[in-house]
ZANUNU-373138 format. One record per residue (C-alpha): residue number from 1; residue in three letters; y, x, z. Coordinates in Angstrom, 3 decimals, decimal comma. Each point is the difference from the previous one (the first is absolute). Example, Ala and Ser with C-alpha at 12.3 -4.5 7.8 and 13.67 -1.06 7.14 Angstrom:
// ZANUNU-373138
+-----+--------+----------+----------+----------+
| num | residu |        v |        u |        w |
+-----+--------+----------+----------+----------+
|   1 |    ALA |   -4,500 |   12,300 |    7,800 |
|   2 |    SER |    3,440 |    1,370 |   -0,660 |
+-----+--------+----------+----------+----------+
END
This chain:
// ZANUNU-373138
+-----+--------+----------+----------+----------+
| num | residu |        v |        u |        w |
+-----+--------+----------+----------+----------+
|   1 |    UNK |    7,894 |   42,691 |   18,211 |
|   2 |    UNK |   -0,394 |   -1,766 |   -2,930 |
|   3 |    UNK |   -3,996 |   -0,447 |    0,792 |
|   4 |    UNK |    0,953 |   -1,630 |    3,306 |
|   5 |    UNK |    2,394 |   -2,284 |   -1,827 |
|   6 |    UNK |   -3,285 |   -1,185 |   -2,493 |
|   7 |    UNK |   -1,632 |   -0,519 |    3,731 |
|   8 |    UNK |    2,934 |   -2,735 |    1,132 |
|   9 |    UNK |    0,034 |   -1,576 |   -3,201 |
|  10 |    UNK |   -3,029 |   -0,852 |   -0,876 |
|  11 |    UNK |   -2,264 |   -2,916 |    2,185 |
|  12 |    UNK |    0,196 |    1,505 |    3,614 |
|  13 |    UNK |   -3,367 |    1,227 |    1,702 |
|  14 |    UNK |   -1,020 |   -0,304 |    3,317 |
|  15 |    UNK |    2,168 |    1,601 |    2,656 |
|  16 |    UNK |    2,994 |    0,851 |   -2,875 |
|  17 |    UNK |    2,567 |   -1,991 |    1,723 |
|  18 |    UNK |    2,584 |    1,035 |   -1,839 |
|  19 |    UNK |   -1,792 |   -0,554 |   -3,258 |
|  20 |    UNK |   -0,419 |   -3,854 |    1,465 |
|  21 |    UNK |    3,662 |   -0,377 |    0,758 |
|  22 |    UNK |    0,784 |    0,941 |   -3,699 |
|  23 |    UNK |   -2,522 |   -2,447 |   -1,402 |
|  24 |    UNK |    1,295 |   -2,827 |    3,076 |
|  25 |    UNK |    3,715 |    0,688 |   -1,731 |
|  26 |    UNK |   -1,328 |   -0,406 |   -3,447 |
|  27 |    UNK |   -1,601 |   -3,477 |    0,965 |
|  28 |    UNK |    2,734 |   -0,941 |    1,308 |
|  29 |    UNK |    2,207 |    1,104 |   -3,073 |
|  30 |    UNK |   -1,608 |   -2,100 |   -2,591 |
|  31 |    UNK |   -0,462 |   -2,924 |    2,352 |
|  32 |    UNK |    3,474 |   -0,478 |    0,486 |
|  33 |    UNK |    0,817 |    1,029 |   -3,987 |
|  34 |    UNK |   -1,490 |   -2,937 |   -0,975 |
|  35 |    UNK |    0,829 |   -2,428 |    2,762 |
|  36 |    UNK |    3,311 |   -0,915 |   -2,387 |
|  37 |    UNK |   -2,670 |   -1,190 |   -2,608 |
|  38 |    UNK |   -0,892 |   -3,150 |    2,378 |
|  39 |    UNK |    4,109 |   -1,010 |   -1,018 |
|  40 |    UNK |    1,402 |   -1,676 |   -2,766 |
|  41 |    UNK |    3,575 |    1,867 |    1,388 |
|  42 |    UNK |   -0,832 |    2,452 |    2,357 |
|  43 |    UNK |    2,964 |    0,282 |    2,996 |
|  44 |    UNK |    2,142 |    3,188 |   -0,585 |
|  45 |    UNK |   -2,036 |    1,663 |    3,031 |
|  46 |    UNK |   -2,869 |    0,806 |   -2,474 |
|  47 |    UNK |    2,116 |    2,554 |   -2,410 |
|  48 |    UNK |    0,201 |    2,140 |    3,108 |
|  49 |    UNK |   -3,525 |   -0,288 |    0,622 |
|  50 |    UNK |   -0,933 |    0,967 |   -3,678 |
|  51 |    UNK |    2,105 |    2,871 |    0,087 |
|  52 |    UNK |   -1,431 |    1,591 |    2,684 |
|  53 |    UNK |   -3,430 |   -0,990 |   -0,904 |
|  54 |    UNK |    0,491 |    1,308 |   -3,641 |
|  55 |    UNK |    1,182 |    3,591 |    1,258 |
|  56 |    UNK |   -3,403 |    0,168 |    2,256 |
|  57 |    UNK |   -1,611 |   -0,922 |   -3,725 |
|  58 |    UNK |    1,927 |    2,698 |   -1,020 |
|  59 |    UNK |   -0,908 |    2,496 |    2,530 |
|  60 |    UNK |   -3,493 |   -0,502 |   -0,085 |
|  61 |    UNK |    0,155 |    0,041 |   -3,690 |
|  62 |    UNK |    1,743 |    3,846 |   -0,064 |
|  63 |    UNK |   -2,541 |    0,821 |    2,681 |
|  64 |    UNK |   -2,938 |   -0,863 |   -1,707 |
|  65 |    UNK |    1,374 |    1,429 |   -3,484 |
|  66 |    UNK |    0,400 |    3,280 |    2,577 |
|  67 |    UNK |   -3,684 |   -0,625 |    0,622 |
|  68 |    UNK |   -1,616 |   -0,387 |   -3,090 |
|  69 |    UNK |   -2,278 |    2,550 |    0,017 |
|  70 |    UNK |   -1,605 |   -0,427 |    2,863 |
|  71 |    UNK |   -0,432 |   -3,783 |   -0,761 |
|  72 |    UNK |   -1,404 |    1,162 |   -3,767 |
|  73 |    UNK |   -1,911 |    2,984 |    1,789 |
|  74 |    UNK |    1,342 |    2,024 |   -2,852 |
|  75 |    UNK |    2,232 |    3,069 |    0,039 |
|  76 |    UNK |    2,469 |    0,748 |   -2,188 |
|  77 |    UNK |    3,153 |   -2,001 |   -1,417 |
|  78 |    UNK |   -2,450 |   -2,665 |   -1,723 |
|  79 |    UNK |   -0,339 |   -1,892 |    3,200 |
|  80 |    UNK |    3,855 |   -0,549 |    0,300 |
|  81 |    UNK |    0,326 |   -1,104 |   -3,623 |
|  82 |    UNK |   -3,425 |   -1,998 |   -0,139 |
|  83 |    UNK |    0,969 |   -2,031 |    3,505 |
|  84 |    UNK |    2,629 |   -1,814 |   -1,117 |
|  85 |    UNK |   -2,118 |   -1,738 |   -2,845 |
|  86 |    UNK |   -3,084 |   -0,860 |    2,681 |
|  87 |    UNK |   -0,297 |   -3,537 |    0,987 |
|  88 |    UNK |    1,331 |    0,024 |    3,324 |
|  89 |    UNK |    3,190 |    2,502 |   -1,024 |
|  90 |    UNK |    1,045 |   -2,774 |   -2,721 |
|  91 |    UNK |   -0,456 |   -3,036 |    2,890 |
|  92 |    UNK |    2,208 |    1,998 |    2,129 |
|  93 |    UNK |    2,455 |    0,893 |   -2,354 |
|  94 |    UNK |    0,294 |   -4,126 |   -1,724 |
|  95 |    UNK |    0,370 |   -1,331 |    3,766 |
|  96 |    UNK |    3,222 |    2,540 |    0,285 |
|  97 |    UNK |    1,644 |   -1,288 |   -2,824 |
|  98 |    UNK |    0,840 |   -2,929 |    0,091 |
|  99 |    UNK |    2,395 |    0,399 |    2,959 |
| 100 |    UNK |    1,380 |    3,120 |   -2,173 |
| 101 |    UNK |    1,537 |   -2,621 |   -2,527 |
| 102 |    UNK |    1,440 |   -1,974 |    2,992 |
| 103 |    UNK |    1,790 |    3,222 |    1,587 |
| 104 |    UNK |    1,660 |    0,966 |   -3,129 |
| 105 |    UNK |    2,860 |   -2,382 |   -0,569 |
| 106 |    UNK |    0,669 |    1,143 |   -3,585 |
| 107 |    UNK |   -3,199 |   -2,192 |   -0,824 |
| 108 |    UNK |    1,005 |   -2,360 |   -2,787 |
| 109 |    UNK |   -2,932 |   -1,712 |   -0,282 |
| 110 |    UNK |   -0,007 |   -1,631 |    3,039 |
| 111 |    UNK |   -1,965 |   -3,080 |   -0,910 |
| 112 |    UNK |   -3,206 |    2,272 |   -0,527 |
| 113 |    UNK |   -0,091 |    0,487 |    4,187 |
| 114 |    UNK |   -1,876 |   -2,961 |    0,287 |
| 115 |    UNK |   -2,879 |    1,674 |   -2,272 |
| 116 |    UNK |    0,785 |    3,351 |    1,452 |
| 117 |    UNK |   -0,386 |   -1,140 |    3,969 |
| 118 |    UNK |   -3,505 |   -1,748 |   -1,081 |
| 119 |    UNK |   -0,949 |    3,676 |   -0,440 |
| 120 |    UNK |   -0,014 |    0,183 |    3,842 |
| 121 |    UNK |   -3,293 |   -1,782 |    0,120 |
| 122 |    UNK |   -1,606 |    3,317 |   -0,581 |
| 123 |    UNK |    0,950 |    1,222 |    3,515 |
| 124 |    UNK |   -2,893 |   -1,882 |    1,015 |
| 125 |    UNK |   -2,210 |    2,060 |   -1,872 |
| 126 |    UNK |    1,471 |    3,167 |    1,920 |
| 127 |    UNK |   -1,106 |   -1,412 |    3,096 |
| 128 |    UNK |   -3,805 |    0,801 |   -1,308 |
| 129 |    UNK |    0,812 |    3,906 |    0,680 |
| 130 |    UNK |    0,210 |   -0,674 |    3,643 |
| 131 |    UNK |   -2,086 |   -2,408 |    1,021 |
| 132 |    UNK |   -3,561 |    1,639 |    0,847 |
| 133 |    UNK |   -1,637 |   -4,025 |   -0,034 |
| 134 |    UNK |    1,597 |   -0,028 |   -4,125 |
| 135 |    UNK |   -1,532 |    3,094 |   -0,711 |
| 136 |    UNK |   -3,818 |   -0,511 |    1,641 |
| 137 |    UNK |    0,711 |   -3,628 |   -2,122 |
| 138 |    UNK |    0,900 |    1,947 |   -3,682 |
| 139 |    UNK |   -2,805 |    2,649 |    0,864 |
| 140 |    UNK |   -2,206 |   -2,937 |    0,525 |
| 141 |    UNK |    1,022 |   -1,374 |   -2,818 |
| 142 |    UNK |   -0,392 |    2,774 |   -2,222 |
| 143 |    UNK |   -3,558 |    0,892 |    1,337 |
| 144 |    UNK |   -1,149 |   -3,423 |   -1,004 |
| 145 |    UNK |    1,775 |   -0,587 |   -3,429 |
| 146 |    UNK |   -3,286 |   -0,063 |   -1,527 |
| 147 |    UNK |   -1,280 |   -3,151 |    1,759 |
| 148 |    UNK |    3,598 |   -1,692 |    0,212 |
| 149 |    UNK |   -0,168 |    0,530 |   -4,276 |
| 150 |    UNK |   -3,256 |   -1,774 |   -0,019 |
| 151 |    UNK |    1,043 |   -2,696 |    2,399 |
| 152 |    UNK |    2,971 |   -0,266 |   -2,201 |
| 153 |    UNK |   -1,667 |    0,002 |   -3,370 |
| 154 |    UNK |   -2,378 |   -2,966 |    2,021 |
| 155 |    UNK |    3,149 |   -2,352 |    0,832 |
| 156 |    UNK |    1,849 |    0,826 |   -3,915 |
| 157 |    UNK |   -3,617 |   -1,035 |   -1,325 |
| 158 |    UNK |   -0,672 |   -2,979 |    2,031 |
| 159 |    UNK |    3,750 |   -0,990 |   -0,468 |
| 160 |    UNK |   -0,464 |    0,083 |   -4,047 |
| 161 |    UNK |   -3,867 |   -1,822 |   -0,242 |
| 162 |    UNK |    1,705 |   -2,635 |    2,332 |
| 163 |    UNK |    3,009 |   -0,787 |   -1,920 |
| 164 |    UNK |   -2,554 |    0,212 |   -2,872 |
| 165 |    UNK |   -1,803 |   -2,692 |    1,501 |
| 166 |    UNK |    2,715 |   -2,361 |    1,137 |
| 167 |    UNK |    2,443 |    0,045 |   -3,012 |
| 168 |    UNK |   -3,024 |   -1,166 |   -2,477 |
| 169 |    UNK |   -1,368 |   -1,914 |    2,819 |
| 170 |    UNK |    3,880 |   -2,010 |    1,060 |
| 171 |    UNK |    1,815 |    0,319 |   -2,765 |
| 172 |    UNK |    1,670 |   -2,625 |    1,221 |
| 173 |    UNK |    1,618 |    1,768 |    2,938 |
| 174 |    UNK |    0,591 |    2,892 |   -1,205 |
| 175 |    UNK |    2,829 |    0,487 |   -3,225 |
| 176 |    UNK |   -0,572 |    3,623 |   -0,560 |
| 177 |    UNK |   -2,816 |    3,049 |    0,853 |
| 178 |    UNK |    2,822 |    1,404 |    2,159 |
| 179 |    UNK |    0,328 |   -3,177 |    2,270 |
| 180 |    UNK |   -4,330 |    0,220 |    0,422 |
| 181 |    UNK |    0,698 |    3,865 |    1,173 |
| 182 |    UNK |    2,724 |   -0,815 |    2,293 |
| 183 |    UNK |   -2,917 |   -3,067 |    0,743 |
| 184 |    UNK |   -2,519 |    2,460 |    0,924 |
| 185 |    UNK |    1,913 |    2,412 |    1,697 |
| 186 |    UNK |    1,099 |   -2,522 |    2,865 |
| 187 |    UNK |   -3,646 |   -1,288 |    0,118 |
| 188 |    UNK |   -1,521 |    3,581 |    0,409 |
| 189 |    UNK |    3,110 |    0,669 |    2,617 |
| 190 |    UNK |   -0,849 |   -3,707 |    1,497 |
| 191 |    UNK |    4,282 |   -0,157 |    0,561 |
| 192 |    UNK |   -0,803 |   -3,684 |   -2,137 |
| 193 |    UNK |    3,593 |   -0,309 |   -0,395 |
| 194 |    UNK |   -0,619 |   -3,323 |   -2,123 |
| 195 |    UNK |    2,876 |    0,023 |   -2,843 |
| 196 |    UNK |   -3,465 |    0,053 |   -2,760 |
| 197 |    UNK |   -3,124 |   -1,406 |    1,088 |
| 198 |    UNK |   -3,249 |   -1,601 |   -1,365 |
| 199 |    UNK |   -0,620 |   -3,698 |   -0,461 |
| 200 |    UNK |   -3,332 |   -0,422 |   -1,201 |
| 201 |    UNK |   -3,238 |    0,046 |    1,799 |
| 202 |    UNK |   -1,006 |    3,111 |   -2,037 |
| 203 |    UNK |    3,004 |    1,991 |    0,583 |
| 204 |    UNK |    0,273 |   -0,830 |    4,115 |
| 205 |    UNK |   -3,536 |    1,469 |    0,032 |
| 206 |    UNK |    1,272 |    3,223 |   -1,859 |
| 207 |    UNK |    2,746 |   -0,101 |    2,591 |
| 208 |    UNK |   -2,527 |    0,098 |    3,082 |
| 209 |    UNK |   -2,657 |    2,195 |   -1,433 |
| 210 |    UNK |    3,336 |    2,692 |   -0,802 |
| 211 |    UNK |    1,594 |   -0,263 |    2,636 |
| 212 |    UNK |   -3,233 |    0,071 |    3,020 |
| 213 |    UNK |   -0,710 |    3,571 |   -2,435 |
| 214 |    UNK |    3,605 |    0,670 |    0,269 |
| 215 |    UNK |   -0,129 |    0,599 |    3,538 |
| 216 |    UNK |   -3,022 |    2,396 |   -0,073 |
| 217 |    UNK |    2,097 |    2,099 |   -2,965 |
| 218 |    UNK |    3,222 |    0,129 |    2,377 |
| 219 |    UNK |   -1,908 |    1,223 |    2,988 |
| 220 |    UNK |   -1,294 |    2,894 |   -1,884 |
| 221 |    UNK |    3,195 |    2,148 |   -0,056 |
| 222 |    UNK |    0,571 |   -0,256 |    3,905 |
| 223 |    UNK |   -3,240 |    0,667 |    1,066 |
| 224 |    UNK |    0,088 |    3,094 |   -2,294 |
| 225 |    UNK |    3,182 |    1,563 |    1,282 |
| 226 |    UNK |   -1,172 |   -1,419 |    3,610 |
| 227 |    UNK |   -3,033 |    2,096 |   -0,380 |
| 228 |    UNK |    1,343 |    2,897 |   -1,352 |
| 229 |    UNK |    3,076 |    0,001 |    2,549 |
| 230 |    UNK |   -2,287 |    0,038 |    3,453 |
| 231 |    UNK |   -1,648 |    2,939 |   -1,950 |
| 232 |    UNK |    3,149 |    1,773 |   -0,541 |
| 233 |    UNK |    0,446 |   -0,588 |    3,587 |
| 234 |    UNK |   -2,692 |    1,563 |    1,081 |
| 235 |    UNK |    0,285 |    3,167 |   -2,190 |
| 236 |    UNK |    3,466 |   -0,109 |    1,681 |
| 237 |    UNK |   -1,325 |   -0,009 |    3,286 |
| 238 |    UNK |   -2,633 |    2,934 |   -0,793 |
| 239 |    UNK |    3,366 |    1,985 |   -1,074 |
| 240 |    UNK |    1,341 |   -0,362 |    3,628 |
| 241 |    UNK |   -2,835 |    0,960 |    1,887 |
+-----+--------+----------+----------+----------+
END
C-alpha cells in the first residue's frame, strides 16, 4: 500500500494515470496558491482557495513523511526522521506555513503576514517535483556544472579586467569601482541601460570591444545546456524503446 502511494506521488511514468492526475492536482495547487501574490489586496475568494490548497500541501506532506524510506531507499526509522530536514521536505513544509498563521486567529502579530505570505513564493519551487521538462532541465544542469563554472568564472573575470580598464581609463564617468562593475556587467549582458556611460574616445572603444565579446560570453551558457538537453533527450528516448 504504502509502495503504491510512493508510485502516485512521485513524477508519474508512462501509462500511470493516476500517478498523472495527482501530479495535474498538484500543478494546479500551487498555481492557484500564488495567484493572490499578483494583488496588492487579494478579494476574499482567495482565503478559500488557500485553505484548500494548503490542506493538499498538507496531505502530500504526511504522505511523503509516510514515504520516506522508499524516497531515502533506506530502511529503518532514519528515513522518517532524516526526511523532514532534506531540501524538498523543508520547501514543502515553509510554503504550508504561512497560511497556518492566517488560520489561527489568536495571531497577535498580525503585521508579520505580509513577510509570512512572501513565503508562498516557494510553491513555485514545488512545481519542479512534477514537471518531467524541470527535471531533464536540473539533470542537465547538474551534468554540465563543470563547464557552466568555467563559463561563469569567464564572465566574473572578464567583468573585473573590464571595470579594471574603464575606471582608470574614465574616471570621469565613473565615481566609484562599484559603478565600473555595475558598468561592465550591462556591457557584457549588452541590456546598455545608459544611467553610466563613457565619454571619451578611449572609453567608447572599451565599450565596443566589451560588449561585441560580451555577446560571445552570454551565448556560452545556452548553447551548453542546449547541448546537453537534446542529449538528455535522447538518452530519454533510448529509455522508452
Amino acid at each position: 500500500m504504502r509502495k503504491r502511494i510512493y508510485e502516485i506521488i512521485e513524477i508519474s511514468s508512462d501509462g500511470d494515470k493516476v500517478s498523472f492526475c495527482y501530479d495535474m492536482l498538484m500543478m494546479c495547487a500551487i498555481i492557484i496558491s500564488i495567484v493572490p501574490l499578483a494583488f496588492k489586496q487579494p478579494p476574499s475568494f482567495f482565503i478559500y482557495t488557500d485553505i484548500v490548497t494548503t490542506v493538499l500541501f498538507i496531505i502530500d506532506y504526511i504522505l511523503r513523511l509516510l514515504t520516506a524510506d522508499y524516497k531515502l531507499r533506506k530502511a529503518g526509522v532514519v528515513s522518517f526522521i532524516k526526511y523532514p530536514f532534506t531540501p524538498w521536505a523543508i520547501i514543502d513544509l515553509v510554503s504550508i506555513l504561512p497560511t497556518l498563521t492566517v488560520l489561527n486567529s489568536g495571531f497577535k502579530l498580525l503585521r508579520l503576514f505580509r513577510i509570512f505570505r512572501t513565503f508562498r513564493v516557494f510553491r513555485v519551487f514545488k512545481a519542479f517535483r512534477y514537471s518531467k521538462s524541470i527535471t531533464i532541465i536540473a539533470k542537465v544542469i547538474r551534468n554540465s556544472k563543470n563547464a557552466l563554472l568555467a563559463v561563469c568564472t569567464l564572465a566574473i573575470g572578464y567583468i573585473l579586467v573590464s571595470a579594471l580598464v574603464i575606471f582608470n581609463v574614465e574616471a570621469a564617468s565613473f565615481e566609484t569601482f562599484f559603478d565600473a562593475i555595475y558598468w561592465a556587467t550591462v556591457s557584457l549582458t549588452t541590456v546598455g541601460y545608459g544611467d553610466i556611460y563613457p565619454i571619451t574616445t578611449a572609453g567608447r572603444i572599451i565599450t565596443m570591444i566589451s560588449s561585441v565579446f560580451g555577446i560571445a560570453v552570454v551565448a556560452l551558457p545556452a548553447g551548453i545546456i542546449t547541448a546537453g538537453y537534446m542529449d538528455a533527450l535522447n538518452e530519454d528516448k533510448k529509455d522508452d524503446e
